[in-house]
CHARMM-style PDB file with segment names, atoms N, HN, CA, C and O in Angstrom:
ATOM      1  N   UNK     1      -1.681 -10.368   7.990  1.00  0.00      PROA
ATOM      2  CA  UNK     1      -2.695 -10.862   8.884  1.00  0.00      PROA
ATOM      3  C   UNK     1      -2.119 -10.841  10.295  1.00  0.00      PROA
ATOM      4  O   UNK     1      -0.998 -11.282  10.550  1.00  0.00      PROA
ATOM      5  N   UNK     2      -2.952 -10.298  11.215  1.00  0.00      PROA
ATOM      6  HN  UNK     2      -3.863  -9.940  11.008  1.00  0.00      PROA
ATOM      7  CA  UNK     2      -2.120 -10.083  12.966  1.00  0.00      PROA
ATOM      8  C   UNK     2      -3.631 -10.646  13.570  1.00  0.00      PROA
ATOM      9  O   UNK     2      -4.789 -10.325  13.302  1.00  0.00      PROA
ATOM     10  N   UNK     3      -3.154 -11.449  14.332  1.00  0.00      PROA
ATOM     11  HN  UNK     3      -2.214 -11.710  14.550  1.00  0.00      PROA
ATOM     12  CA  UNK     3      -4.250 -12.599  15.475  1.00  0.00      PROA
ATOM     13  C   UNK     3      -3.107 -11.769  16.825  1.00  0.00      PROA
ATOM     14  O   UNK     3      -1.897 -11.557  16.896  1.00  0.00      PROA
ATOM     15  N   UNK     4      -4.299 -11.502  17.726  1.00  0.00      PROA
ATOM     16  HN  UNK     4      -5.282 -11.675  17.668  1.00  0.00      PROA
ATOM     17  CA  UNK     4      -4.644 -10.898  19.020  1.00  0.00      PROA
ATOM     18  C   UNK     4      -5.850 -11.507  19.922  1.00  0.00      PROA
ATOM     19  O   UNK     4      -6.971 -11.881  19.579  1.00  0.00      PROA
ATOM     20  N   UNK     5      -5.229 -11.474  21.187  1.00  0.00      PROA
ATOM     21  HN  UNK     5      -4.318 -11.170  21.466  1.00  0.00      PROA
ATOM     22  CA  UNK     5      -6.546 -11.737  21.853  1.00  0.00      PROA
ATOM     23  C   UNK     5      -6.869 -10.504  22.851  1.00  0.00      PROA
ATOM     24  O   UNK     5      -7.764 -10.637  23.686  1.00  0.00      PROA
ATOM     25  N   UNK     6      -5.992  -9.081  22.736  1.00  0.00      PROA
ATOM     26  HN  UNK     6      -5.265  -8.973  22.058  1.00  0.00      PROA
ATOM     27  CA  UNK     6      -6.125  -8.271  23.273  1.00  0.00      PROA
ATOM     28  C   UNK     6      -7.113  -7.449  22.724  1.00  0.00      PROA
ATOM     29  O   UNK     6      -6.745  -7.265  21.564  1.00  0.00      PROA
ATOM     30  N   UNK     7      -8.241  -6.806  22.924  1.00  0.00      PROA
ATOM     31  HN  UNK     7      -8.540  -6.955  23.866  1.00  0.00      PROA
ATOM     32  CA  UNK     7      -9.414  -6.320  22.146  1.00  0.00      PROA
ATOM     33  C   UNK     7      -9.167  -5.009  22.260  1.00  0.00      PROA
ATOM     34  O   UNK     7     -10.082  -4.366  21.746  1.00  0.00      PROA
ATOM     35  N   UNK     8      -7.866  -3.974  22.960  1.00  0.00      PROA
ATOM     36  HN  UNK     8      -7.123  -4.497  23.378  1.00  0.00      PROA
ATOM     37  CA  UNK     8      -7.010  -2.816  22.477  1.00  0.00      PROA
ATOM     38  C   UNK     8      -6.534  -2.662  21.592  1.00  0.00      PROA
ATOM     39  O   UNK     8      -6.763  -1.782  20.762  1.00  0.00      PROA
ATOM     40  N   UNK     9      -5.551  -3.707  21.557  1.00  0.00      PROA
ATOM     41  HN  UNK     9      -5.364  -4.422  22.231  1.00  0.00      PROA
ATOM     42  CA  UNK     9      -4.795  -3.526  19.904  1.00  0.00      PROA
ATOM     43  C   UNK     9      -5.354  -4.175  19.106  1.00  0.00      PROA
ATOM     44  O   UNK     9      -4.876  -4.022  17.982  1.00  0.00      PROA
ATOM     45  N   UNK    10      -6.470  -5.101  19.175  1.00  0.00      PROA
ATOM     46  HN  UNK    10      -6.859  -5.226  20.088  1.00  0.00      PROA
ATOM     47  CA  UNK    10      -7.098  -4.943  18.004  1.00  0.00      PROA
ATOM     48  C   UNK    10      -8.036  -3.755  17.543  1.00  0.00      PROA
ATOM     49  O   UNK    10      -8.486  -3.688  16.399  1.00  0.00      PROA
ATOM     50  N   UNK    11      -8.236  -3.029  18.315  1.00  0.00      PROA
ATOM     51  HN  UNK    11      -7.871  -3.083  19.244  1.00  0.00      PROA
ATOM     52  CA  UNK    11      -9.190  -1.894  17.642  1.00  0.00      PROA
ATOM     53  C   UNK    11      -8.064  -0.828  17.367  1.00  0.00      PROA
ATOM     54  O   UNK    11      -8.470  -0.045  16.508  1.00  0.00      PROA
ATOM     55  N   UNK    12      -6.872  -0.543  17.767  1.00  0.00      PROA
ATOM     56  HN  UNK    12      -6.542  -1.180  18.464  1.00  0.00      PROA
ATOM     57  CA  UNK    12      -5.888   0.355  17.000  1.00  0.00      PROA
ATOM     58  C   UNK    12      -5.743  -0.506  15.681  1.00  0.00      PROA
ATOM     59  O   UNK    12      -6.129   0.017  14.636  1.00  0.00      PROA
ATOM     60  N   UNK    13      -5.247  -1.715  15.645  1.00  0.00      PROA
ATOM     61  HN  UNK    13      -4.933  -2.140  16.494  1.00  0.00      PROA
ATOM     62  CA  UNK    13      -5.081  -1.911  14.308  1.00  0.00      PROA
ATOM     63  C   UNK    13      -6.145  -1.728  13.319  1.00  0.00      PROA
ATOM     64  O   UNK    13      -5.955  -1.128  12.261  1.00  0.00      PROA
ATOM     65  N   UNK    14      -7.311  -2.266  13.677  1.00  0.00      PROA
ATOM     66  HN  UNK    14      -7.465  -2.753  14.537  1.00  0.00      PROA
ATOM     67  CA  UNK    14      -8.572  -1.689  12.998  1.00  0.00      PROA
ATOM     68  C   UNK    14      -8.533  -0.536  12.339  1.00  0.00      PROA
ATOM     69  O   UNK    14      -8.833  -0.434  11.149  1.00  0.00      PROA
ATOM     70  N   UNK    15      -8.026   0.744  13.333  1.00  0.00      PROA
ATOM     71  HN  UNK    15      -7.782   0.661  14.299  1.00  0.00      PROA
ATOM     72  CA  UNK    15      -8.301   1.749  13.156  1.00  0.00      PROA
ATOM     73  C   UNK    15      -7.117   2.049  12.053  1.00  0.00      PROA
ATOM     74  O   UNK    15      -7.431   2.619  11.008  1.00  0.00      PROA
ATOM     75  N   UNK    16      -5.810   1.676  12.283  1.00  0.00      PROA
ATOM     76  HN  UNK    16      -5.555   1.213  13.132  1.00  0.00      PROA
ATOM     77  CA  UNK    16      -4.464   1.951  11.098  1.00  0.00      PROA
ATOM     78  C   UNK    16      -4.825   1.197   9.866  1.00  0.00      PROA
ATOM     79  O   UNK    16      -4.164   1.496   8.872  1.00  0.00      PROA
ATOM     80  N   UNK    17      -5.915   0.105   9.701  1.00  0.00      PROA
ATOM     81  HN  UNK    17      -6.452  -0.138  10.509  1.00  0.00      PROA
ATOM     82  CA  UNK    17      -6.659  -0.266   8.879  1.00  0.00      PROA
ATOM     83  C   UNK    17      -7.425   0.243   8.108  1.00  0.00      PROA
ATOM     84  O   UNK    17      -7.637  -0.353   7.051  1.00  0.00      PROA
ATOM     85  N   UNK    18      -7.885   1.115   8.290  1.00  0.00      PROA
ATOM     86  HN  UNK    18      -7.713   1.599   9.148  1.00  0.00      PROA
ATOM     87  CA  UNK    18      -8.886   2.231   7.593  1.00  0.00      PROA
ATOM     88  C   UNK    18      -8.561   3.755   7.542  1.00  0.00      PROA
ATOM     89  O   UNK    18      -9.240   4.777   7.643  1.00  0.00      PROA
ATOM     90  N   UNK    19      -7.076   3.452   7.318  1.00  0.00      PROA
ATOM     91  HN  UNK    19      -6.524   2.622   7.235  1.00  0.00      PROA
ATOM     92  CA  UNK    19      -6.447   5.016   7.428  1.00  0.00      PROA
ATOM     93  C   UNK    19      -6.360   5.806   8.572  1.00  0.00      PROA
ATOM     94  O   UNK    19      -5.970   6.970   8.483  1.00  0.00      PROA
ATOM     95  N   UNK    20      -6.817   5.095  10.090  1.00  0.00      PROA
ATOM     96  HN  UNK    20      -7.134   4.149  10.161  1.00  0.00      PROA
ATOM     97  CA  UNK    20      -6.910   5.612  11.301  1.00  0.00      PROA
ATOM     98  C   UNK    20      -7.883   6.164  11.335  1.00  0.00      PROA
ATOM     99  O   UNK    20      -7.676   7.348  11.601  1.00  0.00      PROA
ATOM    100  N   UNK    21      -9.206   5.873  11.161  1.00  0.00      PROA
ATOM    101  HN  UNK    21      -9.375   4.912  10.945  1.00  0.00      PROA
ATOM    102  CA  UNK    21     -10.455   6.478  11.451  1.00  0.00      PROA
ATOM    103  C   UNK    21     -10.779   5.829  12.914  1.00  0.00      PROA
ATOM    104  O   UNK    21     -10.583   4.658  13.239  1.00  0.00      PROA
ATOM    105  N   UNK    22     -11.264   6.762  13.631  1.00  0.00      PROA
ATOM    106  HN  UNK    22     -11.423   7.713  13.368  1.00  0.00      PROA
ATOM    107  CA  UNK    22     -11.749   7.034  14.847  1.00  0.00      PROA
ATOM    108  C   UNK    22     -13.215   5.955  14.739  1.00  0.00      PROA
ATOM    109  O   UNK    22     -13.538   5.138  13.878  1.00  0.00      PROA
ATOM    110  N   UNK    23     -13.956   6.430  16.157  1.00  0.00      PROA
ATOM    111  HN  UNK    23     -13.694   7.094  16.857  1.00  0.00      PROA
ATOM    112  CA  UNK    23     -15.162   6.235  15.770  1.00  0.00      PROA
ATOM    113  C   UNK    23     -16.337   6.481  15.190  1.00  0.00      PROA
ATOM    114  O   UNK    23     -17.348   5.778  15.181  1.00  0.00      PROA
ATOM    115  N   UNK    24     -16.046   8.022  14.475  1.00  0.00      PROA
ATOM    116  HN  UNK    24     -15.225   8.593  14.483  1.00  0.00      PROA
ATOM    117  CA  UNK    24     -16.611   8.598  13.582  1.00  0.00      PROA
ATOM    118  C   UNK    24     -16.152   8.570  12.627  1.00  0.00      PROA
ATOM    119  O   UNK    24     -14.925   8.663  12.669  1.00  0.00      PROA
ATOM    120  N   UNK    25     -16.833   8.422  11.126  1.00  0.00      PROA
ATOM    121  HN  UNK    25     -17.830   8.347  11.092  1.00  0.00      PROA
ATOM    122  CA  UNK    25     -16.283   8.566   9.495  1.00  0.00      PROA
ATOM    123  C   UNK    25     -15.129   9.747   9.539  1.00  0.00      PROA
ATOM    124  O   UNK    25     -14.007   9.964   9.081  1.00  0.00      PROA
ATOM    125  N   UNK    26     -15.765  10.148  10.079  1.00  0.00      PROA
ATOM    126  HN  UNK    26     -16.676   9.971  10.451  1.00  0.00      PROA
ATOM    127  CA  UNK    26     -14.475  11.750   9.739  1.00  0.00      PROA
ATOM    128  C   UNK    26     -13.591  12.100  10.851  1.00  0.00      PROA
ATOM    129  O   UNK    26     -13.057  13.202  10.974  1.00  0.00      PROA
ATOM    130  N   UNK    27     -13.457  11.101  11.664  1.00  0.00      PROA
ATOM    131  HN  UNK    27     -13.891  10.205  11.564  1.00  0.00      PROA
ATOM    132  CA  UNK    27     -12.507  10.960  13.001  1.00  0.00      PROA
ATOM    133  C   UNK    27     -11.532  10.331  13.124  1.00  0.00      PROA
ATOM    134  O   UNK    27     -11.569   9.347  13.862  1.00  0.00      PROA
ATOM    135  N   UNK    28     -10.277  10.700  12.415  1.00  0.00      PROA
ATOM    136  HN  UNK    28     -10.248  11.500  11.815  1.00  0.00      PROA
ATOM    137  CA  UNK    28      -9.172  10.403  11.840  1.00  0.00      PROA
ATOM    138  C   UNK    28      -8.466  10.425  13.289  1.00  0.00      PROA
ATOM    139  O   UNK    28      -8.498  11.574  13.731  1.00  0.00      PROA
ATOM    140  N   UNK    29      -7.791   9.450  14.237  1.00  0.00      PROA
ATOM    141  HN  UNK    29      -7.766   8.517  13.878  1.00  0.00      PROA
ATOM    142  CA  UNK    29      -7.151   9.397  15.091  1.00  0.00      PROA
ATOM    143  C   UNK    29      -6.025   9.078  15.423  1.00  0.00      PROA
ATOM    144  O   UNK    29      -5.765   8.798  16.593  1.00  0.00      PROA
ATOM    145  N   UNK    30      -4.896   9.048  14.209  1.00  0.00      PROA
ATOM    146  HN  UNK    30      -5.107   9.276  13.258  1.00  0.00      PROA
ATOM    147  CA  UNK    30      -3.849   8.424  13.966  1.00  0.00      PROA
ATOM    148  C   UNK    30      -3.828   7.900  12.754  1.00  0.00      PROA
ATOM    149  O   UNK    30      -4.814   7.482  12.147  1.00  0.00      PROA
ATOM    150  N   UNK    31      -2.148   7.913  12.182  1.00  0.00      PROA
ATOM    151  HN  UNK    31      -1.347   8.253  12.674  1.00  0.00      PROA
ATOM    152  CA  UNK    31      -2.185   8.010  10.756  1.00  0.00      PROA
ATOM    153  C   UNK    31      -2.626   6.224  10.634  1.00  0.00      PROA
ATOM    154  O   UNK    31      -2.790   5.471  11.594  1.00  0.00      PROA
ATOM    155  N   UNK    32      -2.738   5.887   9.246  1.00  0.00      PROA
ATOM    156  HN  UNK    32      -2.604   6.499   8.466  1.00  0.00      PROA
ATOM    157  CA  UNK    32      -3.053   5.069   9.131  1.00  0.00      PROA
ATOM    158  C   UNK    32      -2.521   4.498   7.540  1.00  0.00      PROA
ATOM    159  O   UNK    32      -1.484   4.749   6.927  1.00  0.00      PROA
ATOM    160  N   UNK    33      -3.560   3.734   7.223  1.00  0.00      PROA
ATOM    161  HN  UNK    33      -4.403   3.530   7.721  1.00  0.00      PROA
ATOM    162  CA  UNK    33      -2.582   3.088   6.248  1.00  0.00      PROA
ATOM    163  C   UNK    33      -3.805   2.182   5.170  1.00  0.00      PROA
ATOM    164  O   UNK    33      -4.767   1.742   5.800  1.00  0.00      PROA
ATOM    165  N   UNK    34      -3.802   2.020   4.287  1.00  0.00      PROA
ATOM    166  HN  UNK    34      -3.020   2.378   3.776  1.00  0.00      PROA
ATOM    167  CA  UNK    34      -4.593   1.067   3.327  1.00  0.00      PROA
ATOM    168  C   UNK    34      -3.475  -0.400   3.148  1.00  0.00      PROA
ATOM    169  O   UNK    34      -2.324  -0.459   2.715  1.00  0.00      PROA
ATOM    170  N   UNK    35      -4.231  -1.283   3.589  1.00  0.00      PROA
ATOM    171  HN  UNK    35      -5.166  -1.235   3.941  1.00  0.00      PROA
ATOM    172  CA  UNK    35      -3.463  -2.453   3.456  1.00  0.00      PROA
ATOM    173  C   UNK    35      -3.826  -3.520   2.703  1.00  0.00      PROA
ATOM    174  O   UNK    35      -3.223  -4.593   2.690  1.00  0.00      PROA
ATOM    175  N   UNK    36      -4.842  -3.240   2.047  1.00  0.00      PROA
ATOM    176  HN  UNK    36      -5.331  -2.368   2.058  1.00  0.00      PROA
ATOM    177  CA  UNK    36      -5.762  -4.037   1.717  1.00  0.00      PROA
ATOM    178  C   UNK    36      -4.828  -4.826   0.524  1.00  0.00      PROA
ATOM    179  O   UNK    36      -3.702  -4.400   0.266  1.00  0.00      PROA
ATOM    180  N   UNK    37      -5.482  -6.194  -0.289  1.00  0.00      PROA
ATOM    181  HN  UNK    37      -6.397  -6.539  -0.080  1.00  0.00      PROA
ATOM    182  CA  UNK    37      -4.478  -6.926  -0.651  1.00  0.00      PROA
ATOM    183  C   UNK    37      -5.458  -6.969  -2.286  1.00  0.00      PROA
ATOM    184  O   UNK    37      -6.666  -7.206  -2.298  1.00  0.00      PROA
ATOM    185  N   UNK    38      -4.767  -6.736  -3.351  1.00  0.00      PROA
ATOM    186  HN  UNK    38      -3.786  -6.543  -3.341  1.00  0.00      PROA
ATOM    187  CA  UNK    38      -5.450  -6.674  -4.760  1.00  0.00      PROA
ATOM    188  C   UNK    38      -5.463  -8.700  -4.982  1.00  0.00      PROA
ATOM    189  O   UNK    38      -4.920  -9.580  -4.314  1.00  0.00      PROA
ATOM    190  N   UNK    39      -6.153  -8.743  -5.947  1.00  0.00      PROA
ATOM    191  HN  UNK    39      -6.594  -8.028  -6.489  1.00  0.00      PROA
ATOM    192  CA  UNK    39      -6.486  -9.939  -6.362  1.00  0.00      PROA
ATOM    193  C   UNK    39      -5.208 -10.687  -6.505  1.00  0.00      PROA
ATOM    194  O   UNK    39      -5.071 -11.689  -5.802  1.00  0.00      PROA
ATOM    195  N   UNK    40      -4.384 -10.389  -7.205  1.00  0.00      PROA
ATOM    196  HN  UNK    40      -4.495  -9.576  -7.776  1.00  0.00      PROA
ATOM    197  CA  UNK    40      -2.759 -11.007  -7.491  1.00  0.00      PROA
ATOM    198  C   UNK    40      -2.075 -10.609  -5.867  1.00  0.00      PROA
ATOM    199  O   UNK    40      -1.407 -11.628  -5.688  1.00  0.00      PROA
ATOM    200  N   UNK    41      -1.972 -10.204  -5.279  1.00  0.00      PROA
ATOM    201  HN  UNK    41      -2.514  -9.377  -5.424  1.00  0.00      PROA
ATOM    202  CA  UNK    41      -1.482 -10.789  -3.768  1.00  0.00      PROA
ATOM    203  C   UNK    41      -2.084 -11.558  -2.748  1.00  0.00      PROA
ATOM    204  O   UNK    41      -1.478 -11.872  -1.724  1.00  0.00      PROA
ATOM    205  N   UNK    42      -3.216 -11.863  -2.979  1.00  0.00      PROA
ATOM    206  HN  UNK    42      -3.708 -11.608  -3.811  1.00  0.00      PROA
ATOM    207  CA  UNK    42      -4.130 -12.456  -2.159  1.00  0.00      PROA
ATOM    208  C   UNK    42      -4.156 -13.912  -3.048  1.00  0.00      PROA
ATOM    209  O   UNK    42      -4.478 -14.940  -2.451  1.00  0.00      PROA
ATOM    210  N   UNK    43      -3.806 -13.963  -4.495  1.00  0.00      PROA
ATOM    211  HN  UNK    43      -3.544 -13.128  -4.980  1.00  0.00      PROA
ATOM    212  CA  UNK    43      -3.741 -15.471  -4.634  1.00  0.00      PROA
ATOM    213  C   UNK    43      -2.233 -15.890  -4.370  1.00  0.00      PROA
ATOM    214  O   UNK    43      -1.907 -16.937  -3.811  1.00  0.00      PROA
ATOM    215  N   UNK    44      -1.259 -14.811  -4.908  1.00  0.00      PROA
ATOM    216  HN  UNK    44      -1.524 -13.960  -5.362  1.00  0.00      PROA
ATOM    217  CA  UNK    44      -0.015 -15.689  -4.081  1.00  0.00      PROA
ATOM    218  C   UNK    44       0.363 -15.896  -2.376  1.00  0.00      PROA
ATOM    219  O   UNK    44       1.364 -16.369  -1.837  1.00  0.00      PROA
ATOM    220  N   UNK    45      -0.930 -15.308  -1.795  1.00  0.00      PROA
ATOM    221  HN  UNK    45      -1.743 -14.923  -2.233  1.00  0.00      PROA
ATOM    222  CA  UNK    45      -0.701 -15.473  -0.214  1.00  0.00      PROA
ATOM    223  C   UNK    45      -1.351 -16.595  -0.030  1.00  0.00      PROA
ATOM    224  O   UNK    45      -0.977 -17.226   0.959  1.00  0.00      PROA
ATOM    225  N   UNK    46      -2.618 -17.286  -0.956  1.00  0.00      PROA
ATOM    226  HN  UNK    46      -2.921 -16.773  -1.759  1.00  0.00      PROA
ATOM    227  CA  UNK    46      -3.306 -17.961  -0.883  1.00  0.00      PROA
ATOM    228  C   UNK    46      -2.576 -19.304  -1.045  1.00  0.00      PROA
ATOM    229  O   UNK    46      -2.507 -20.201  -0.205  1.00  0.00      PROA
ATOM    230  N   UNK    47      -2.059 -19.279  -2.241  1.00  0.00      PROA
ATOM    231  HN  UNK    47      -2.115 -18.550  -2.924  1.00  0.00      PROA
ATOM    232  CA  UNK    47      -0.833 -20.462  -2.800  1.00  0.00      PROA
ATOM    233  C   UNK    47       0.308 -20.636  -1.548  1.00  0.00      PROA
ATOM    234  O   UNK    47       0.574 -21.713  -1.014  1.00  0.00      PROA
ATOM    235  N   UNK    48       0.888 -19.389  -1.225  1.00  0.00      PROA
ATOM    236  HN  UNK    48       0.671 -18.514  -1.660  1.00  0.00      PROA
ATOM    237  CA  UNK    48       1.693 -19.635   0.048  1.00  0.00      PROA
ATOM    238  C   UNK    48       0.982 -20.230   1.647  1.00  0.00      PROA
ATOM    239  O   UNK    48       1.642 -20.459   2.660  1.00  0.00      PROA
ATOM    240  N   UNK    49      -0.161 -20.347   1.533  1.00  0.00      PROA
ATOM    241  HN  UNK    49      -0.698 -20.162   0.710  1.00  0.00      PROA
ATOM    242  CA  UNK    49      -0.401 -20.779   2.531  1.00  0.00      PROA
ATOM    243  C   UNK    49       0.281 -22.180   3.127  1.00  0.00      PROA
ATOM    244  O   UNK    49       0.790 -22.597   4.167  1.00  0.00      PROA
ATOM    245  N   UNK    50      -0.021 -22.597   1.885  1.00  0.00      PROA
ATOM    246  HN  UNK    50      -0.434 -22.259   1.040  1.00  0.00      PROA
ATOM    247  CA  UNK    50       0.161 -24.233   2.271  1.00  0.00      PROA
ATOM    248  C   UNK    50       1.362 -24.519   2.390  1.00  0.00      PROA
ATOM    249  O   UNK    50       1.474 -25.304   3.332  1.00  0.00      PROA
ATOM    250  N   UNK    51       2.386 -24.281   1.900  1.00  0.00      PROA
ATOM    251  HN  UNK    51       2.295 -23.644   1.135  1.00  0.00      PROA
ATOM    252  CA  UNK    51       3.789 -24.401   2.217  1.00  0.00      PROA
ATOM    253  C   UNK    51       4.071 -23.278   3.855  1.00  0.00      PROA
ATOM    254  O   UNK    51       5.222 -23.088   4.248  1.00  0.00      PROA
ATOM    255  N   UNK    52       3.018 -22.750   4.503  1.00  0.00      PROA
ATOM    256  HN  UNK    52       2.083 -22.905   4.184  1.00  0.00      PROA
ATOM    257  CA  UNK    52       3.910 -21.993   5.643  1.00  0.00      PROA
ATOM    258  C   UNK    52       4.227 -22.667   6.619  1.00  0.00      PROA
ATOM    259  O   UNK    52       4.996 -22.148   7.428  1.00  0.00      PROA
ATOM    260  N   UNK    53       3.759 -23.971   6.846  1.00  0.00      PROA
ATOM    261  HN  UNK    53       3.134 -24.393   6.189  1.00  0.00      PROA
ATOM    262  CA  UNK    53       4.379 -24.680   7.892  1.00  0.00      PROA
ATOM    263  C   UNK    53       5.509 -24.829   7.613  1.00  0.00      PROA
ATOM    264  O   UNK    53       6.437 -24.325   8.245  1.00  0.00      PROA
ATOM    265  N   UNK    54       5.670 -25.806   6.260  1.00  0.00      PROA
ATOM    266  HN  UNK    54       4.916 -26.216   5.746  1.00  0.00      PROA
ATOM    267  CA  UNK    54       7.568 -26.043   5.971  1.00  0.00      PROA
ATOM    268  C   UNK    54       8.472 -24.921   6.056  1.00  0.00      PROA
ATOM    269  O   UNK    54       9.548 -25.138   6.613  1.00  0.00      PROA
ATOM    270  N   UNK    55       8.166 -23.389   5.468  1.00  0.00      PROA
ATOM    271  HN  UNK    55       7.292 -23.213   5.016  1.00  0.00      PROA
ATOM    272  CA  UNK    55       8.766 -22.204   5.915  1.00  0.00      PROA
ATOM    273  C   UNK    55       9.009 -22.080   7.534  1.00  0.00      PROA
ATOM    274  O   UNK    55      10.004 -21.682   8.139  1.00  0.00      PROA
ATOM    275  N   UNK    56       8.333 -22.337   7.794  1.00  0.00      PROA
ATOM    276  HN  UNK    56       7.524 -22.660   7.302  1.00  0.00      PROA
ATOM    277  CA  UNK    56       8.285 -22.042   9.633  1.00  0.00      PROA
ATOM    278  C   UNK    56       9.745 -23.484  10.074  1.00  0.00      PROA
ATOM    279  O   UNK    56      10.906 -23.430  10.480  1.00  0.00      PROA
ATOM    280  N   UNK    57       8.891 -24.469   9.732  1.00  0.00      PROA
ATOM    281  HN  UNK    57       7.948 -24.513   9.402  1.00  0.00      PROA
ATOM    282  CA  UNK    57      10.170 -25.194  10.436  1.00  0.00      PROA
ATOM    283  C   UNK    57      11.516 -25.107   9.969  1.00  0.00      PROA
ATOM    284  O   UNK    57      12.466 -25.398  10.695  1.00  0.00      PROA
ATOM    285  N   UNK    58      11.696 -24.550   8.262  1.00  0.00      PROA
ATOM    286  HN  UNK    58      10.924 -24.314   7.672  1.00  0.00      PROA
ATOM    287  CA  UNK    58      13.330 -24.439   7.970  1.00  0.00      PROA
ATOM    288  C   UNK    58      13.677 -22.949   8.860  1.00  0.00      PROA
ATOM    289  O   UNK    58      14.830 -22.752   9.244  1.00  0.00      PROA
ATOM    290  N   UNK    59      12.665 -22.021   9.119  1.00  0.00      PROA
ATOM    291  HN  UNK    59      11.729 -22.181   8.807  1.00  0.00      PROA
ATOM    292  CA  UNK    59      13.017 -20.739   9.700  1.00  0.00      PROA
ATOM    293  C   UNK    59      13.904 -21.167  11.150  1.00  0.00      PROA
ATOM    294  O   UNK    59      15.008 -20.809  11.560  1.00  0.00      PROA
ATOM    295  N   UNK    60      13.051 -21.934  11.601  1.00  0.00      PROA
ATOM    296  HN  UNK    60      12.154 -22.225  11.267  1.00  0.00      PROA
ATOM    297  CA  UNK    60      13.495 -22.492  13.188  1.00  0.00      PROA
ATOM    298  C   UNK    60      14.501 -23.293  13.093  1.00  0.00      PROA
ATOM    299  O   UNK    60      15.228 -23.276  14.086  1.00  0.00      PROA
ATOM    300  N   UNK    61      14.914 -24.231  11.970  1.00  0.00      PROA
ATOM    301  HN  UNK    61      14.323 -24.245  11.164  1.00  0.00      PROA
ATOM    302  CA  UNK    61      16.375 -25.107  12.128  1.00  0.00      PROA
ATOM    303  C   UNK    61      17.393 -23.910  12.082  1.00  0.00      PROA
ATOM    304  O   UNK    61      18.316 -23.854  12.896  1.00  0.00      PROA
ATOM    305  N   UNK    62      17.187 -22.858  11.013  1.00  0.00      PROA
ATOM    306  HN  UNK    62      16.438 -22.903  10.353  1.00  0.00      PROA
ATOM    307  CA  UNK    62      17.859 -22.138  10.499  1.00  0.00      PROA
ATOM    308  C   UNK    62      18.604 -21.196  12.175  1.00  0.00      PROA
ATOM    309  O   UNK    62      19.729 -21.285  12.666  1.00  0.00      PROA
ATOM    310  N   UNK    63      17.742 -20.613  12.493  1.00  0.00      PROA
ATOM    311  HN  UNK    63      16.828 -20.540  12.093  1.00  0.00      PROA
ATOM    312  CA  UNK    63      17.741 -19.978  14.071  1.00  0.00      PROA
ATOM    313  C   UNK    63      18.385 -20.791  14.960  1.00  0.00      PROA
ATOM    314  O   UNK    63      19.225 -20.261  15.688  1.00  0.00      PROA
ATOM    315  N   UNK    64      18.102 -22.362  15.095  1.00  0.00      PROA
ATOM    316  HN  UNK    64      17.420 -22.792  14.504  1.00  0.00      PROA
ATOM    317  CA  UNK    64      18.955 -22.785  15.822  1.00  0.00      PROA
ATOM    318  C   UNK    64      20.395 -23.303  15.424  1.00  0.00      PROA
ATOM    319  O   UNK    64      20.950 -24.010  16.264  1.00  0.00      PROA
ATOM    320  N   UNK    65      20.842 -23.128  14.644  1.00  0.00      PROA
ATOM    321  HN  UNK    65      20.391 -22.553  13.961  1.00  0.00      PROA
ATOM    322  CA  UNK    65      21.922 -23.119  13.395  1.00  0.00      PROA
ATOM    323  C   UNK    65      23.018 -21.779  14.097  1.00  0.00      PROA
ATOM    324  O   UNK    65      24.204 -21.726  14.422  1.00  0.00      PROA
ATOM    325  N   UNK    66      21.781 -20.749  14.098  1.00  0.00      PROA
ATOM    326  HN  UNK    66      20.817 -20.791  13.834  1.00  0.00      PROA
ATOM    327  CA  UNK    66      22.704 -19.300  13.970  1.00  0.00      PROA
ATOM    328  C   UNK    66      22.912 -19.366  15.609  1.00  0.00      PROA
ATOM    329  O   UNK    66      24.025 -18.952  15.933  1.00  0.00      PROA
ATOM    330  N   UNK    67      21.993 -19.843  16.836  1.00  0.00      PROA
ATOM    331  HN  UNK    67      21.089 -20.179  16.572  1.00  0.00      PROA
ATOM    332  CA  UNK    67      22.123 -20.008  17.609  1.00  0.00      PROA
ATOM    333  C   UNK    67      23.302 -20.869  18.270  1.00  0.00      PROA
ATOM    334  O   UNK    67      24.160 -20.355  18.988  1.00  0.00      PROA
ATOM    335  N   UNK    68      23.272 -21.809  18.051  1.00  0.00      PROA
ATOM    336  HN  UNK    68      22.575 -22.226  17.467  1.00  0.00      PROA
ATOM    337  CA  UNK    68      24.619 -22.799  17.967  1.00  0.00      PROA
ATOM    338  C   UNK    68      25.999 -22.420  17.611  1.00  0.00      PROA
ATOM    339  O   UNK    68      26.976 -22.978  18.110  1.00  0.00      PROA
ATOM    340  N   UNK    69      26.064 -21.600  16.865  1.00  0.00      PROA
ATOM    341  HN  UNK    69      25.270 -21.146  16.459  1.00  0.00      PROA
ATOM    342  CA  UNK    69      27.194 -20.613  15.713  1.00  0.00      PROA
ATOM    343  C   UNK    69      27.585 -19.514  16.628  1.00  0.00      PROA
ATOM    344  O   UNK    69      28.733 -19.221  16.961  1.00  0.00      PROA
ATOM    345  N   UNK    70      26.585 -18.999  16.955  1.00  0.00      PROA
ATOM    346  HN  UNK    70      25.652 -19.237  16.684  1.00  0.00      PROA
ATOM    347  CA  UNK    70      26.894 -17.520  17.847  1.00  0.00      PROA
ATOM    348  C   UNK    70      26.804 -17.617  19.450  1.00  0.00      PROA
ATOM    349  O   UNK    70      27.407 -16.865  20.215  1.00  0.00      PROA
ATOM    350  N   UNK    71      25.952 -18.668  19.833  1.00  0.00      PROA
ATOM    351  HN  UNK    71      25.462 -19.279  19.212  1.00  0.00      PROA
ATOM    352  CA  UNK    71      26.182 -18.362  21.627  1.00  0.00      PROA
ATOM    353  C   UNK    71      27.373 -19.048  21.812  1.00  0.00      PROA
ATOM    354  OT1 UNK    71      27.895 -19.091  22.926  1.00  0.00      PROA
TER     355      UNK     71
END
């Protein structure tokens, strides 16, 4: 999932979304890609939702850990 408030790259991603179709069906403008998510990844993204805050904040102790360590 990618949140933008730029309405450029959201229509490239759109477009690498649908295999890089242009604005025509058959206007392939860059490669692209199927990303789409089958039933069994979309419920363990679903289940992961709720734990992504706690992921996020051990990510950030963790960073300032390696930060502390290395500068």
């Amino acid at each position: 999932m990618i949140f933008t408030d730029n309405g450029g790259i959201a229509e490239i991603l759109k477009s690498i979304r649908v295999h890089g179709k242009g604005k025509d069906k058959y206007d392939n403008v860059r490669i692209g890609i199927n990303g789409r998510l089958d039933t069994i990844q979309a419920a363990i993204l679903l289940a992961k939702f709720e734990i992504f805050p706690e992921e996020i904040e051990r990510r950030q102790t963790l960073a300032e850990r390696y930060n502390k360590a290395l500068g």
